[in-house]
BABALUM-744525 format. One record per residue (C-alpha): residue in one letter; x, y, z. Coordinates in steps of 0.1 Angstrom, whole numbers, padded with zeros to 4 digits, always signed. Example, Ala and Ser with C-alpha at 12.3 -4.5 7.8 and 13.67 -1.06 7.14 Angstrom:
a+0123-0045+0078 s+0137-0011+0071 
This chain:
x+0029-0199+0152 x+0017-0231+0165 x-0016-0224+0160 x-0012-0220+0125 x-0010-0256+0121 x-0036-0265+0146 x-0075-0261+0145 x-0075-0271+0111 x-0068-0236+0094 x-0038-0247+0076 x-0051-0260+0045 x-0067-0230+0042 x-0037-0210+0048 x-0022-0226+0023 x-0044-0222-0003 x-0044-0185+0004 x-0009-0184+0003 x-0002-0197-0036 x-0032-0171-0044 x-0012-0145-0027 x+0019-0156-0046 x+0004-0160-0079 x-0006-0122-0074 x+0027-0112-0057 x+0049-0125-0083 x+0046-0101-0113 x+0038-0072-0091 x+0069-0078-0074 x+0091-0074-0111 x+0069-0047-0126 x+0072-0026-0096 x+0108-0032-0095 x+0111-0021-0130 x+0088+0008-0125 x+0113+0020-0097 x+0141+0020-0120 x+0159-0014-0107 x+0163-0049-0113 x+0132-0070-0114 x+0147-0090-0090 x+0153-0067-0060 x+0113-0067-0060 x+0114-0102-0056 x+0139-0103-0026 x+0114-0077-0009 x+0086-0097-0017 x+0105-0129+0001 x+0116-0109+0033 x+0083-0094+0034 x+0066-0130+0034 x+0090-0149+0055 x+0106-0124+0081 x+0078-0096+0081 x+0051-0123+0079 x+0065-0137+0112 x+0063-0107+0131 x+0038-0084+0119 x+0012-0072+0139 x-0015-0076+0112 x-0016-0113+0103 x-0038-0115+0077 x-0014-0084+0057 x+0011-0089+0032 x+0040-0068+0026 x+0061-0066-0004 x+0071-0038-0027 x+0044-0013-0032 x+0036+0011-0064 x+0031+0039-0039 x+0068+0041-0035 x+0080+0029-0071 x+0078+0070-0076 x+0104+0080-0051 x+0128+0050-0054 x+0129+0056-0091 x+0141+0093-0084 x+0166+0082-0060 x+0183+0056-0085 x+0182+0081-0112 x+0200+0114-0087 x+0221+0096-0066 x+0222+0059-0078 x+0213+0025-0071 x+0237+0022-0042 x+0222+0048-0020 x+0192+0030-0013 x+0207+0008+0005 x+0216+0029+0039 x+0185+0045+0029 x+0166+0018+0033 x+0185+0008+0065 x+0174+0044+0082 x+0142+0046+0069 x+0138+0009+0088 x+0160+0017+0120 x+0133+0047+0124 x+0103+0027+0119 x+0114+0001+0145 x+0121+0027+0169 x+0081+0049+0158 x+0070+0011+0170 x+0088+0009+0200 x+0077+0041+0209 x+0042+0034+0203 x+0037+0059+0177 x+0018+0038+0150 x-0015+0052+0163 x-0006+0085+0148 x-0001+0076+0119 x-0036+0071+0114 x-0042+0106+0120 x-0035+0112+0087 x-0061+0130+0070 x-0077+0101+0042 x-0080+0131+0019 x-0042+0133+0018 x-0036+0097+0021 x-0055+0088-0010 x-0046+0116-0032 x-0007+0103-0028 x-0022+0077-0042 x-0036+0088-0068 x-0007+0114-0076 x+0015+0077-0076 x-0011+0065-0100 x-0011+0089-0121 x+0030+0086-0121 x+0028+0058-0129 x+0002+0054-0155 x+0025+0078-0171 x+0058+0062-0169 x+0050+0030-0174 x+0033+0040-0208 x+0069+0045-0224 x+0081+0010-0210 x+0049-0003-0232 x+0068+0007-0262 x+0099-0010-0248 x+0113+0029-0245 x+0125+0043-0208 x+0106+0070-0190 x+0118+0106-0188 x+0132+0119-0156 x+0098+0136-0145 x+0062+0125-0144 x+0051+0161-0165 x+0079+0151-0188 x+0062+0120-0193 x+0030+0132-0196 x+0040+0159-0224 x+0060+0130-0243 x+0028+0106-0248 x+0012+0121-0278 x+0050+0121-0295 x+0054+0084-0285 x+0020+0071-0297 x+0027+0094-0329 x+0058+0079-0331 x+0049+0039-0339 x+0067+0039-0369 x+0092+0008-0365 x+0076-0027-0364 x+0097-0034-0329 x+0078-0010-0311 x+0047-0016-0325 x+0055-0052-0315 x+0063-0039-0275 x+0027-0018-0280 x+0011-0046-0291 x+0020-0074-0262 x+0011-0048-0238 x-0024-0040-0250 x-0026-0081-0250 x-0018-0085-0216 x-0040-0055-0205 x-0074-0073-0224 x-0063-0104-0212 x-0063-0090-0176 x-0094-0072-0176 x-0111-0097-0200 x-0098-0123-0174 x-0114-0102-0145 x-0148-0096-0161 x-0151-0135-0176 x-0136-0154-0152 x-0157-0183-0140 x-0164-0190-0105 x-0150-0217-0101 x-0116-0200-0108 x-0121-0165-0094 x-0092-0168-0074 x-0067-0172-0101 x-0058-0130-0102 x-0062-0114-0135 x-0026-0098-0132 x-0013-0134-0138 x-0035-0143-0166 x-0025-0114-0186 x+0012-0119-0181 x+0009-0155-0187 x-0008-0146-0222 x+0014-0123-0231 x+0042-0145-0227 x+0032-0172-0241 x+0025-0149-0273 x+0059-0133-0273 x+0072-0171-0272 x+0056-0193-0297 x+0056-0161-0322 x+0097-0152-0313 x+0086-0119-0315 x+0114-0091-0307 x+0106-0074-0275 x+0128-0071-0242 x+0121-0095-0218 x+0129-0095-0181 x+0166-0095-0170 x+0172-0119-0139 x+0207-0133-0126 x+0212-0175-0124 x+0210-0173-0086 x+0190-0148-0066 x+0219-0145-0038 x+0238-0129-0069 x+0209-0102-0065 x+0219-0094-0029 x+0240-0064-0031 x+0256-0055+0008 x+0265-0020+0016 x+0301-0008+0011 x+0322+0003+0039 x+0311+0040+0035 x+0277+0026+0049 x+0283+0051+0079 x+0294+0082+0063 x+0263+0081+0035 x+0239+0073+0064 x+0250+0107+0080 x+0244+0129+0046 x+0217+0157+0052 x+0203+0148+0019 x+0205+0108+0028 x+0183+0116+0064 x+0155+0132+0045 x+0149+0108+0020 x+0152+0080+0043 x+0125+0102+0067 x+0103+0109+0037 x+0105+0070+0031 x+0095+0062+0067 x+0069+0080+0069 x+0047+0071+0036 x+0055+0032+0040 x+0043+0033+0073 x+0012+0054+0065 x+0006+0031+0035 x+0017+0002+0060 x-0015+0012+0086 x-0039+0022+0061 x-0039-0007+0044 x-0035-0027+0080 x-0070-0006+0090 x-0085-0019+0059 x-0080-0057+0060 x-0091-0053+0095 x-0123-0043+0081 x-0128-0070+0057 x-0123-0100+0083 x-0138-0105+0121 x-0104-0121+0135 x-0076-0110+0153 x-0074-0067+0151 x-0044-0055+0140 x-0014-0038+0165 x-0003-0009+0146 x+0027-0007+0170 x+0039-0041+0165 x+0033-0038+0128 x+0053-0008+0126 x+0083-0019+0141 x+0081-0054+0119 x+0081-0034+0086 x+0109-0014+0104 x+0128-0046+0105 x+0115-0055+0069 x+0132-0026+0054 x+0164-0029+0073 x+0171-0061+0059 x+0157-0051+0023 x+0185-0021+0029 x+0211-0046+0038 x+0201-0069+0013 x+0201-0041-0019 x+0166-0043-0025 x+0135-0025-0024 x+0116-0009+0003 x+0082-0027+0018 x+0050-0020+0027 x+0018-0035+0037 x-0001-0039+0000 x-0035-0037+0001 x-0039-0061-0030 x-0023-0085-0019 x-0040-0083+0015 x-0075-0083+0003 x-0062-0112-0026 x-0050-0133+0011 x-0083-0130+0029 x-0107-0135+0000 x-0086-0165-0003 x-0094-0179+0031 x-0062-0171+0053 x-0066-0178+0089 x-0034-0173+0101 x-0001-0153+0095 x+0012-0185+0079 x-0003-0176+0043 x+0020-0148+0046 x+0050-0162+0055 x+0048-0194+0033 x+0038-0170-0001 x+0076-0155+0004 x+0086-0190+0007 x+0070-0200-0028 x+0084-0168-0046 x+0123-0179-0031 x+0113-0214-0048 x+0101-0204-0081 x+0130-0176-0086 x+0156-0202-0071 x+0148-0232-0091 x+0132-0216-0123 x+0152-0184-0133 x+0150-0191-0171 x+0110-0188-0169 x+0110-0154-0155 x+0133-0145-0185 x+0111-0152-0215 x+0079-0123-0197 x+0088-0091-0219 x+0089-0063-0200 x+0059-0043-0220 x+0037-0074-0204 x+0049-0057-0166 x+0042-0024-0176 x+0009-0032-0186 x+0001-0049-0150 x+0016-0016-0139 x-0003+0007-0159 x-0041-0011-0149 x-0023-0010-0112 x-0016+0028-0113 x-0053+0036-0127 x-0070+0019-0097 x-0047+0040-0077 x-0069+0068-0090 x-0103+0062-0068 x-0126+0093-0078 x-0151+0074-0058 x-0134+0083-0028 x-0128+0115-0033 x-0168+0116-0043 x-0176+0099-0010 x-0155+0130+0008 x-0173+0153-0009 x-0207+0142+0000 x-0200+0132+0034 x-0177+0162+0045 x-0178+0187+0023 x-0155+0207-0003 x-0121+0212+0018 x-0116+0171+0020 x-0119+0166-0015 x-0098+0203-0025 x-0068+0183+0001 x-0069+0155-0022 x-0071+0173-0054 x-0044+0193-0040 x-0021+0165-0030 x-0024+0146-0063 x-0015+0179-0081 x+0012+0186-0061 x+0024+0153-0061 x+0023+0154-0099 x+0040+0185-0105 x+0066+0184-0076 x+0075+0158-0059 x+0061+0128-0034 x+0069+0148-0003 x+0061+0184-0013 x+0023+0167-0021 x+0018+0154+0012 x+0037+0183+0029 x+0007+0205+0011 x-0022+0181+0022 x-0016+0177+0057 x-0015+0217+0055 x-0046+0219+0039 x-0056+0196+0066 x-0050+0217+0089 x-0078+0243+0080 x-0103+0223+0095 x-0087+0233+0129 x-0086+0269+0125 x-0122+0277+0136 x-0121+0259+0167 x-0084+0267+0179 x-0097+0280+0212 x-0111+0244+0221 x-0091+0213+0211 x-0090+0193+0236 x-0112+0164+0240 x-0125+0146+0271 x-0135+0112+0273 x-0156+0098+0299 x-0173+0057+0298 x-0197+0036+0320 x-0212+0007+0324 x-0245-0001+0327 x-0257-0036+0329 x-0244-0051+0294 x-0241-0018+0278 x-0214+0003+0275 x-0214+0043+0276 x-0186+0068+0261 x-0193+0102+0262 x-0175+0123+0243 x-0171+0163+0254 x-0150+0191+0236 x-0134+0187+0196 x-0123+0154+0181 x-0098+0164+0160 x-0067+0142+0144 x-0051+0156+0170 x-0069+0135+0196 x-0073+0104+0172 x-0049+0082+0184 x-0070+0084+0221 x-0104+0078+0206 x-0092+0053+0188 x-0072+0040+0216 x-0106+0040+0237 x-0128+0023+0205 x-0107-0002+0205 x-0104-0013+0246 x-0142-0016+0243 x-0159-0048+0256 x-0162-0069+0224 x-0200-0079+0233 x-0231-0061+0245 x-0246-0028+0234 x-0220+0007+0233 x-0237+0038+0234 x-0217+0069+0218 x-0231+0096+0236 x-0218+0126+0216 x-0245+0153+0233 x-0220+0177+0238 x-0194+0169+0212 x-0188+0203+0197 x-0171+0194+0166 x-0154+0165+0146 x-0132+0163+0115 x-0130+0144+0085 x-0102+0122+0095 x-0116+0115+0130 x-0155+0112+0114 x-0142+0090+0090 x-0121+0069+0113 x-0151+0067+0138 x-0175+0058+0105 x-0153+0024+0100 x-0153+0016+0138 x-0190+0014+0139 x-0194-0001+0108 x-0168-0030+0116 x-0188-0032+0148 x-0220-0037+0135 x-0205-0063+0106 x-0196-0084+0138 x-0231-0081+0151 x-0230-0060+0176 x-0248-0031+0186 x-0238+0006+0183 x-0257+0033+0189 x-0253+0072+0189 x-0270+0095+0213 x-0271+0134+0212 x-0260+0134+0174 x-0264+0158+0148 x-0252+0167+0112 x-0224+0153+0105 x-0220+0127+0133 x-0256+0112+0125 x-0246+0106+0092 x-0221+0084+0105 x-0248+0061+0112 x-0272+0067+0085 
């Protein structure tokens, strides 16, 4: 921590960090909302995710907070078995993360095929993009995302009374002000987010007009928002139904957690992140956040990305955003209460659309083939039509295809040398994501200067997941100037480095 104040990085830090909260702020309400809860549980996330998770994570330059990629299944729990549940949820779902990074499992989490991991997303979007369309007409969205979906023609039909026209209205505003905001912006203000602009004009239009839309509901005090558990905390955390859920909950966060970890690695050359240590800190994230009656946490990617385009150095961007957001909610309540709550779903809606990248999907399909881009198609649908768990059940199964030709040889030997100031690996057998978590292990341990030669001569076959995994290693390699080179490699391996 001390170094965050020395070497002249905090004023960048803290620059970064009232970027990252400007962003934060209404993504922490809408998603709140979206998840069928008080805005202000997403706020207490978003301040345990700054302060405590920012303190301990093993990805400094990551933010957590409440994510859209879980609004889907929080929502369903608050709607079957009610708002109280989530709390010994929540407190599971944590307990078992902490223990997956104490047990050094966070490795394998990136063995998750992409192709599922991003059509979960997209599925999410597409939940999203769905419900949150009723909340534009200040209406409440239908207990399933096809129920949604077959209600949207009867909704827009529907704008017959001048309130929800009204609603309709401020959330198209906000929406143009966003993207016009995002397209226009100048320069010199590109960090101010679009998300905020949008909200901010949509407020201000509700206001000075009085028009008649719902606005956000938020308590005096934000300790009147923390909610402990009862004294049946034991007996619900031992319900069947109660260990699932707070399994299926684990397990996303975290691979939305180390995804998005693997990606803001990526987009800076300064410390690399320890997926271990930054499981276990979002373990200890979401036990508090299940203590505390709030939401669960990820790592977000948007906020992330929003932190080091920002110029964060240091974990302390992190940690001071949470402590701007318990400022701004503590000392200025009554400002959060005049945003109407069509403005959030409009920031919600844009947010679930991006979810929907068909450019990555496109980018599996040239690079891999057809059965990385039928797993994400797959997913999304299932996703969709089911349920959050039941789609990634499906696309890890599908997955699992891409083993069934080469079942006979799975194992994968590793063997490096060094030569002078180069560095050999050779790599004999299948890479599979059963054996990511070792080649990954074995990138990573290399010497961070001189030539590495990947000699993959007698590499018999790779997957998607491991090809694509290998694909970022060498490209954040080469970003840091330093050479890679592949010898023996064919089809699918020399695209890697074409």
């Amino acid at each position: 921590m001390l170094k965050a104040f020395s070497g002249g990085t905090f004023g960048r830090d803290f620059t970064a960090s009232i970027v990252v909260f400007l962003v934060a702020m209404p993504l922490c309400m809408g998603i709140a909302i979206a998840s069928g809860v008080p805005p202000e549980k997403g706020l207490i996330t978003g301040i345990i995710g700054g302060i405590v998770v920012g303190l301990l994570a093993g990805s400094p330059l990551q933010v957590s907070g409440p994510a859209a990629g879980l609004a889907v299944i929080v929502f369903e729990i608050v709607r079957e078995q009610g708002l109280s549940a989530l709390g010994p949820i929540l407190i599971l779902a944590g307990a078992i993360q902490v223990v997956a990074g104490l047990m050094r499992v966070g490795g394998w989490f990136r063995a998750i095929s992409p192709a599922v991991v991003h059509g979960m997303l997209a599925g999410i979007g597409v939940l999203i993009v769905v419900g949150q369309f009723h909340v534009l007409f200040d209406d409440t969205p239908l207990s399933s995302g096809l129920a949604n979906l077959l209600a949207m023609p009867a909704q827009l039909l529907g704008l017959s009374t001048g309130d929800t026209v009204t609603a309709f209205t401020v959330g198209l505003v906000t929406i143009g002000g966003m993207l016009g905001w995002e397209k226009f912006r100048p320069a010199s203000l590109k960090l101010v987010p679009g998300a905020l602009v949008g909200v901010l004009l949509a407020t201000l239009v509700a206001f000075f007009l009085a028009l008649p839309v719902a606005r956000v509901v938020v308590p005096e005090s934000i300790v009147a928002a923390v909610s402990l558990p009862d004294a049946g905390l034991f007996a619900t955390m031992m319900d069947p139904a109660v260990i699932t859920i707070a399994i299926a909950i684990a397990f996303i966060a975290s691979a939305e957690t180390l995804l998005s970890a693997a990606a803001v690695d990526r987009m800076h050359d300064g410390v690399r992140t320890d997926y271990n240590r930054e499981l276990s800190a979002q373990g200890v994230g979401n036990l508090l956040c299940g203590f505390a009656g709030a939401l669960p946490m990820t790592g977000v990617i948007v906020r992330s990305s929003a932190n080091v385009q920002a110029g964060a150095k240091t974990r302390m961007s992190a940690v001071l955003h949470g402590v701007w957001i318990l400022g701004f909610v503590a000392l200025l309540p009554w400002l959060l209460r005049e945003i109407p709550m069509a403005a959030l779903a409009g920031i919600l809606v844009v947010t679930g659309v991006r979810l929907v990248s068909v450019d990555h999907v496109r980018h599996l399909l040239h690079r891999y083939g057809p059965l990385p881009a039928i797993v994400w198609a797959a997913t999304l649908i299932c996703v969709v039509t089911m349920d959050l768990l039941t789609g990634v059940l499906v696309g890890i199964g599908l997955s699992m295809l891409e083993l069934i030709p080469h079942l006979s040889r799975l194992r994968l030997k590793l063997e490096d040398e060094s030569r002078g100031d180069a560095h050999e690996v050779a790599l004999r057998g299948s890479a599979t994501f059963l054996t990511l978590p070792k080649l990954s292990a074995k990138l990573d341990s290399l010497p961070k200067g001189g030539l590495v030669i990947l000699n993959v001569e007698r590499l018999g076959h790779i997957d998607h997941t491991t090809a694509e995994m290998v694909r970022e290693w060498v490209e954040r390699r080469r970003g840091s100037g330093l050479p890679v080179e592949l010898f023996g490699a064919t089809g699918r391996m020399r695209q890697l480095v074409a």
